[in-house]
C-alpha positions as CSV (number, residue, x, y, z in Angstrom):
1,X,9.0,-14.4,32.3
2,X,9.2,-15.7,28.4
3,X,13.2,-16.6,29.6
4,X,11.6,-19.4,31.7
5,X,8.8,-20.0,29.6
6,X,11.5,-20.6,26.9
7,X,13.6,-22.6,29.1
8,X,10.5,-24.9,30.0
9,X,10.0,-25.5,26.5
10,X,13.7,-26.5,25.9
11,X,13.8,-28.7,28.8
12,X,10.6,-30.4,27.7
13,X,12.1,-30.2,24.1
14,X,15.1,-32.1,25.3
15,X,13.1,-34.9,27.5
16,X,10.8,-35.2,24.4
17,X,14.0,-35.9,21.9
18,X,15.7,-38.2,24.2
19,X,12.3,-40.3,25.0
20,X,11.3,-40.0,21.3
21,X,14.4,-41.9,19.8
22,X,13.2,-40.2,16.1
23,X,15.4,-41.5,13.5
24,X,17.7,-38.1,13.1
25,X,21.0,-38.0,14.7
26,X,20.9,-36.9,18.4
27,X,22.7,-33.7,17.7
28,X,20.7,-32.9,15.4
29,X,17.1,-32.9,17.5
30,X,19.0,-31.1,20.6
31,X,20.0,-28.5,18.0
32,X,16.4,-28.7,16.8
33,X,14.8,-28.3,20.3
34,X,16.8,-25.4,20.8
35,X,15.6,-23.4,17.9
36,X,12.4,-24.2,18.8
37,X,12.4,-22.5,21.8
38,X,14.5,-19.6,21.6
39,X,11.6,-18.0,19.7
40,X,9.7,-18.1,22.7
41,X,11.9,-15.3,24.5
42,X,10.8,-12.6,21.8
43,X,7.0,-13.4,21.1
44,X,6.1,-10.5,23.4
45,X,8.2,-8.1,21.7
46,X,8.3,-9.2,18.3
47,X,5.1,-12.2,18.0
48,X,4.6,-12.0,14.5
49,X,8.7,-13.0,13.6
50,X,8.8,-15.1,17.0
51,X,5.6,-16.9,15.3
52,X,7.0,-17.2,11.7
53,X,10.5,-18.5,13.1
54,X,8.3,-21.3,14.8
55,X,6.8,-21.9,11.6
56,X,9.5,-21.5,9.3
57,X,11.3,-24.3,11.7
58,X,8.5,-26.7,11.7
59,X,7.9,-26.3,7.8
60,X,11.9,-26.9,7.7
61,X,12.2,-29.9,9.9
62,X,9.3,-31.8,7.7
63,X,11.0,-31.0,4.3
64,X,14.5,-31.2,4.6
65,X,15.1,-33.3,7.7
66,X,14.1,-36.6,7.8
67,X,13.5,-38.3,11.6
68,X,12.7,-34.7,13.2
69,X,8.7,-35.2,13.2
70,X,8.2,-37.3,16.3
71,X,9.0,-34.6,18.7
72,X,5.4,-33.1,19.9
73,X,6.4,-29.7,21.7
74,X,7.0,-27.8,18.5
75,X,3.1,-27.9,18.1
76,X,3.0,-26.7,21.8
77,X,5.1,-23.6,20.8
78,X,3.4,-23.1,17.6
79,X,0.0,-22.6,19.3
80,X,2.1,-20.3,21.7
81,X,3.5,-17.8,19.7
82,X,0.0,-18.1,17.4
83,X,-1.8,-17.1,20.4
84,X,0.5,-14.4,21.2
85,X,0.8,-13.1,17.9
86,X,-2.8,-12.4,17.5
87,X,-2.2,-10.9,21.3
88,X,0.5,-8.9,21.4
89,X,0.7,-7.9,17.8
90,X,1.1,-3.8,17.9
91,X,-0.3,-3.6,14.2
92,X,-3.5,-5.1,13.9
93,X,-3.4,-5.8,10.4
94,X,-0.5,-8.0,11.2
95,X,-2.2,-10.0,13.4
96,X,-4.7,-10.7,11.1
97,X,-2.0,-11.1,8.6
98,X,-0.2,-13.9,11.2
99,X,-3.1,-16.1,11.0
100,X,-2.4,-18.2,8.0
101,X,1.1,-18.8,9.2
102,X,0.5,-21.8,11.8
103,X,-2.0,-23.4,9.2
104,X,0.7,-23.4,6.5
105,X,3.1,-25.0,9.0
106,X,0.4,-28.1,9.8
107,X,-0.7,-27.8,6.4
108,X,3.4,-28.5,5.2
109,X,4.2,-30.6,8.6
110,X,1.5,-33.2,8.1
111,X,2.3,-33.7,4.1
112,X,5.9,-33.9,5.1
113,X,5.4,-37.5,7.0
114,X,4.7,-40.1,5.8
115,X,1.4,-41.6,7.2
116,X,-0.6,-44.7,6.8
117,X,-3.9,-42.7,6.5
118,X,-4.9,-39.9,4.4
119,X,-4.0,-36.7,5.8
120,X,-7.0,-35.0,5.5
121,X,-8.1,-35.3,9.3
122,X,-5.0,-34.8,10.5
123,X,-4.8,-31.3,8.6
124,X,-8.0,-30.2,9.7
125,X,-7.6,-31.2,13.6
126,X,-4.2,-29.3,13.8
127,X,-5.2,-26.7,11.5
128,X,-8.5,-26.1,14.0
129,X,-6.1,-25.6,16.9
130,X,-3.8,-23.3,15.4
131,X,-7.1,-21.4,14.4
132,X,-8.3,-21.7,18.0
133,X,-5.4,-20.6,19.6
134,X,-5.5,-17.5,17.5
135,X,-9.0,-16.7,18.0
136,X,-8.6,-16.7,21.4
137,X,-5.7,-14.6,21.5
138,X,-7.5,-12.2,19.2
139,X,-10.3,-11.8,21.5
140,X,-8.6,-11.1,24.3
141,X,-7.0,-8.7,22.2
142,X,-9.9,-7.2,21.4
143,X,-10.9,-7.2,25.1
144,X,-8.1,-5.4,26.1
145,X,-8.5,-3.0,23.7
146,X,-12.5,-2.6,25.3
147,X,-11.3,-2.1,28.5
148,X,-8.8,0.2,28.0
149,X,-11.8,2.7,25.8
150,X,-14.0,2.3,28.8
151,X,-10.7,3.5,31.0
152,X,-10.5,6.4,28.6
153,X,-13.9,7.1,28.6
154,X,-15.0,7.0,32.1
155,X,-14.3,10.2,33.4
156,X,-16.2,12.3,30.4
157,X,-18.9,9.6,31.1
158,X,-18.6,10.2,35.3
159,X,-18.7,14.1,34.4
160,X,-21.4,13.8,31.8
161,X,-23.9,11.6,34.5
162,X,-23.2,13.9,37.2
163,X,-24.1,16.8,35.2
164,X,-27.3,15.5,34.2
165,X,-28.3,14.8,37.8
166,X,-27.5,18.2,38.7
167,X,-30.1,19.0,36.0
168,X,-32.5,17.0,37.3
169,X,-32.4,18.2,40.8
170,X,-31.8,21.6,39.7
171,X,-35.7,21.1,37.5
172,X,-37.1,19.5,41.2
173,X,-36.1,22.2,43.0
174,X,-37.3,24.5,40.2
175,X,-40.7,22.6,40.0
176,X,-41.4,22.8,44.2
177,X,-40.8,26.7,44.1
């Protein structure tokens, strides 16, 4: 169940602040881990909010708190609820929409630290993986959605095939006479 899911997430969330040591005040990285995974609970029934709470939280802990970037599973639950956005999404048009949400949270994550190296790479890496884990949640979508026309369609197409063998015996039969 997400509950668990969510609760896995906080758990590794908490072991991931405490081994971290980042420079924010312990308090403030429990509080953080929390957030970060109480999103998780609701990506089946709302993905698209549980997705831009994610993002909205990772785009907020780069820009206005400084010592919150060393914690790693806030990536893990961004490609999450990415994937289950493009999923579960009811509208399709919003999960199309969702797309450029985790890549404006890398995009706005990695400008936020401050790194030796240009961030070019770094964008691009996490950026493909946000991108990735929405592709594959959109194709399954779309598989899904395949399946469940060929469930819809199977009985006209089961009463249309044996119709047309009836035909064809009935012209064999007609042929032999």
């Amino acid at each position: 169940s997400d509950v668990a899911l969510a609760g896995g997430f906080l758990a590794l969330g908490l072991l991931d602040t405490l081994v971290s040591g980042g420079s924010a005040p312990l308090g403030m990285r429990i509080l953080f881990a929390v957030a970060i995974a109480l999103p998780v609970v609701v990506r089946l029934r709302w993905p698209v909010a549980a997705l831009a709470t994610v993002a909205a939280l990772m785009i907020l802990r780069g820009v206005a708190f400084e010592g919150l970037d060393e914690e790693t599973v806030p990536f893990a639950v961004l490609l999450l609820t990415t994937f289950s956005a493009a999923l579960h999404e009811r509208r399709r048009a919003w999960a199309i929409a969702a797309l450029p949400i985790p890549v404006v949270a890398v995009v706005a994550g990695v400008l936020s630290e401050d790194l030796d190296t240009p961030p070019g790479v770094d964008i691009a890496i996490l950026s493909a993986l946000s991108v990735g884990a929405w592709a594959a949640g959109y194709l399954a979508r779309r598989r899904a959605e395949q399946l469940a026309l060929a469930h819809a369609q199977a009985p006209e197409l089961a009463r249309e095939a044996v119709a047309a063998e009836r035909a064809r015996v009935s012209a064999e039969l007609h042929d032999v006479v």
